[in-house]
KEVOZA-587671 format. One record per residue (C-alpha): x, y, z; residue in one letter. Coordinates in steps of 0.05 Angstrom, whole numbers, padded with zeros to 5 digits, always signed. Example, Ala and Ser with C-alpha at 12.3 -4.5 7.8 and 13.67 -1.06 7.14 Angstrom:
<sedos>
+00246-00090+00156a/+00273-00021+00143s/
</sedos>
This chain:
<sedos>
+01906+00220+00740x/+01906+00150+00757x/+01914+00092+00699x/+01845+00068+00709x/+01822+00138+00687x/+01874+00145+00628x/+01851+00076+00609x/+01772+00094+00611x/+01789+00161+00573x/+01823+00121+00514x/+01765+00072+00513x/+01711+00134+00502x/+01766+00156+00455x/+01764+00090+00419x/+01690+00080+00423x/+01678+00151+00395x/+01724+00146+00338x/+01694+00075+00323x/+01628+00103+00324x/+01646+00157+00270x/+01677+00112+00224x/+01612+00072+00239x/+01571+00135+00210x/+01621+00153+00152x/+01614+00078+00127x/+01538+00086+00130x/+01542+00153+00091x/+01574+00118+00035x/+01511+00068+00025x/+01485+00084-00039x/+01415+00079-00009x/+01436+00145+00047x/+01468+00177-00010x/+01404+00162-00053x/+01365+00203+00011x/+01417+00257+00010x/+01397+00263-00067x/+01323+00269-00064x/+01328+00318-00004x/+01381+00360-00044x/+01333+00363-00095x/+01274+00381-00061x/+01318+00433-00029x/+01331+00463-00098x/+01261+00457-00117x/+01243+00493-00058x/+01298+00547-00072x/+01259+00555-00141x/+01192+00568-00118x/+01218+00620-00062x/+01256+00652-00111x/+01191+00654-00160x/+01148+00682-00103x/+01198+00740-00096x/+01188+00761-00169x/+01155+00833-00178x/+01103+00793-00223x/+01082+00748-00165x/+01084+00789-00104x/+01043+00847-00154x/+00990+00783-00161x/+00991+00764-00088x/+00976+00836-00066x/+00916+00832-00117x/+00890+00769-00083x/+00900+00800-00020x/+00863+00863-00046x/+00803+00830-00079x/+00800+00786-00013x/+00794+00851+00038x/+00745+00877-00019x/+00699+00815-00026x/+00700+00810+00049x/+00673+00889+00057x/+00624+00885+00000x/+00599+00817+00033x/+00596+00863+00097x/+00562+00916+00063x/+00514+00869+00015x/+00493+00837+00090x/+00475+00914+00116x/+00439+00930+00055x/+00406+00868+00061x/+00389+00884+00136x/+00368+00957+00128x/+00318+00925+00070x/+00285+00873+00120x/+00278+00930+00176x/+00247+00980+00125x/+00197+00927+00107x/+00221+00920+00030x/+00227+00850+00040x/+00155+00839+00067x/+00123+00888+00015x/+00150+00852-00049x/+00118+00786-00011x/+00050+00824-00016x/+00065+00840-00072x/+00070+00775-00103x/+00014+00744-00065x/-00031+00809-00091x/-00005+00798-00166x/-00015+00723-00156x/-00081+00734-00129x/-00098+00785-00193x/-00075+00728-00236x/-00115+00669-00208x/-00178+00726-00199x/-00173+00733-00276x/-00159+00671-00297x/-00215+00630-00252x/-00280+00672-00262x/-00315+00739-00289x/-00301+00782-00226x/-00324+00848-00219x/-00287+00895-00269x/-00283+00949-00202x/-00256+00899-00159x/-00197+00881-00207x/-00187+00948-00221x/-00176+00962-00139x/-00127+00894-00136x/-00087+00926-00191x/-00088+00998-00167x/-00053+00964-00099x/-00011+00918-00134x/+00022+00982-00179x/+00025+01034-00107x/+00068+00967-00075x/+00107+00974-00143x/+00121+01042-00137x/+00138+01038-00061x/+00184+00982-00077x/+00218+01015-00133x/+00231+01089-00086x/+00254+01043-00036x/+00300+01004-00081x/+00331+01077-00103x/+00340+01094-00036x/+00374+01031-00020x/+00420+01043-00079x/+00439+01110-00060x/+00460+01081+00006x/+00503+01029-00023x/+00538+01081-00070x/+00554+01132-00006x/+00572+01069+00036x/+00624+01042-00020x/+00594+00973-00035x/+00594+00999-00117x/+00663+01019-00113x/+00694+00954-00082x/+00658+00904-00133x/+00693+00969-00184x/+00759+00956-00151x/+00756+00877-00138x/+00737+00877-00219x/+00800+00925-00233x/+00844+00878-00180x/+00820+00809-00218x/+00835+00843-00288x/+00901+00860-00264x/+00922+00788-00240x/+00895+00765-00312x/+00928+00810-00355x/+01003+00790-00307x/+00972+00711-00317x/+00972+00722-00393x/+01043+00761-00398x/+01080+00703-00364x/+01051+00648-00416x/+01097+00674-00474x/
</sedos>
C-alpha cells in the first residue's frame, strides 16, 4: 500500500469515528431521549394489548364475532332467497291485491249504500287472497326451517349471549 492510501484509510477512519461520536452526543439530547421514551412506551402499550388479545376470554369472544358474522351473512343470504322464492311465487303481488281489494271494501263501505251482494263478493275475494297468502306464508316457513335460516338467527342469538355473559365476567 502506498501512503496516499494509508493516509485516505485513516481519514474514513477518522471521519467514521467522528461521525459516531456525532450520533452518541445527539442520543444524549433530552429531546431524542424524550422520543426514545414515548416509543418505549407505546411499545409496552402495544405489548399489553397483544398480550390481552391472546387471553382465552378474548380469542373465545373474537371467534363469537366471527361466528355471528358467517351467521348474519348466511341468514342475510337465505332471508334474500326467501324473499326471492316469495316474489317468483307471486306472494308479493297477491298481498298488493290484497290491500287494494280491502282498501277498495273500505272506501265501498264507507262512501255509499252499495249492494249488500256485491260487498259480500269483494269480501269473499278479499278472505280466498287471505287464505292463499297465509298457505303460502307456511310454505315459505317450512322452507326457511329445512334451509337453516331459523337455526342461524338460534345460533347468532346463542353466539351474542355468549360474548355478553364473557363482557359481564371481566367487569368485576
Amino acid at each position: 500500500m502506498t501512503e496516499g492510501g494509508k493516509t485516505s484509510k485513516l481519514k474514513d477512519v477518522k471521519e467514521t469515528v467522528s461521525g459516531a461520536a456525532e450520533i452518541m452526543r445527539l442520543i444524549r439530547a433530552p429531546g431524542v431521549q424524550e422520543s426514545f421514551g414515548k416509543i418505549m412506551d407505546a411499545s409496552l402499550i402495544a405489548k399489553e394489548i397483544i398480550d390481552i388479545l391472546k387471553t382465552p376470554e378474548m380469542v373465545k369472544n373474537i371467534e363469537n364475532f366471527r361466528l355471528i358474522s358467517e351467521n348474519m351473512n348466511q341468514a342475510s343470504t337465505n332471508a334474500q332467497n326467501m324473499l326471492n322464492k316469495l316474489e317468483e311465487t307471486g306472494v308479493i303481488n297477491e298481498t298488493k291485491g290484497l290491500i287494494k281489494s280491502a282498501k277498495s271494501t273500505m272506501d265501498t263501505f264507507g262512501e255509499s249504500d252499495q249492494d249488500l251482494r256485491e260487498m259480500s263478493i269483494a269480501i269473499k275475494e278479499m278472505f280466498k287472497s287471505i287464505r292463499a297468502l297465509v298457505d303460502e306464508l307456511r310454505v315459505t316457513v317450512t322452507d326457511s326451517k329445512k334451509s337453516g335460516i331459523i337455526s342461524n338467527v338460534e345460533q347468532t342469538v346463542r353466539d351474542a349471549s355468549e360474548i355478553y355473559k364473557t363482557a359481564i365476567g371481566h367487569k368485576d
